[in-house]
C-alpha positions in Angstrom: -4.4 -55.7 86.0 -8.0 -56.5 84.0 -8.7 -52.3 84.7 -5.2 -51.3 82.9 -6.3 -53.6 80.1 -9.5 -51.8 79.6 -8.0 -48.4 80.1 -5.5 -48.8 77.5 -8.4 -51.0 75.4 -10.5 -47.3 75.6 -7.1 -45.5 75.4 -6.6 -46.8 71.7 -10.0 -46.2 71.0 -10.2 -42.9 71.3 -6.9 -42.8 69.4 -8.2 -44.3 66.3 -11.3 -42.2 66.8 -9.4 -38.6 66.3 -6.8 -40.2 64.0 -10.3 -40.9 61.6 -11.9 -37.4 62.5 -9.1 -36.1 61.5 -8.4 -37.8 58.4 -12.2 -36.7 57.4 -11.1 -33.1 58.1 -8.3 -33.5 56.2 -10.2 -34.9 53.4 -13.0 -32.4 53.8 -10.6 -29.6 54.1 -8.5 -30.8 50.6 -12.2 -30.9 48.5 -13.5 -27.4 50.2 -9.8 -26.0 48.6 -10.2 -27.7 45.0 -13.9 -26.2 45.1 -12.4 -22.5 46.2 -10.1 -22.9 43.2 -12.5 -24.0 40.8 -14.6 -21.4 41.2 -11.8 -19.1 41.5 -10.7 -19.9 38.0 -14.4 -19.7 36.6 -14.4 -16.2 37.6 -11.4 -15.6 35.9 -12.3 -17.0 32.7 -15.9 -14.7 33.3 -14.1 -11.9 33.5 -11.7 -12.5 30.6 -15.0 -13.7 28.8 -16.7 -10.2 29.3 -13.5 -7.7 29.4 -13.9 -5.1 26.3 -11.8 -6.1 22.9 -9.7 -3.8 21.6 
């Protein structure tokens, strides 16, 4: 009885563990894809910037 206690004590443990790794990963992937599109429309406007007139 005490051992199925502890079990599913550990059990919900390592649940919350991978539910908050994978919330970082979430969160880390979300910023690392606003970065990519920053810097994807700062080389747009470059280019725009230094394209010939006329």
């Amino acid at each position: 009885m005490n051992q199925q206690r502890l079990f599913s004590q550990v059990a919900a443990l390592a649940l919350s563990a991978v539910f908050t790794l994978g919330m970082l990963a979430g969160v880390n992937g979300l910023a690392h894809s606003e970065h990519a599109a920053n810097d994807a429309q700062l080389l747009v406007q470059q280019q725009a910037a230094s394209a010939p007139r006329g």
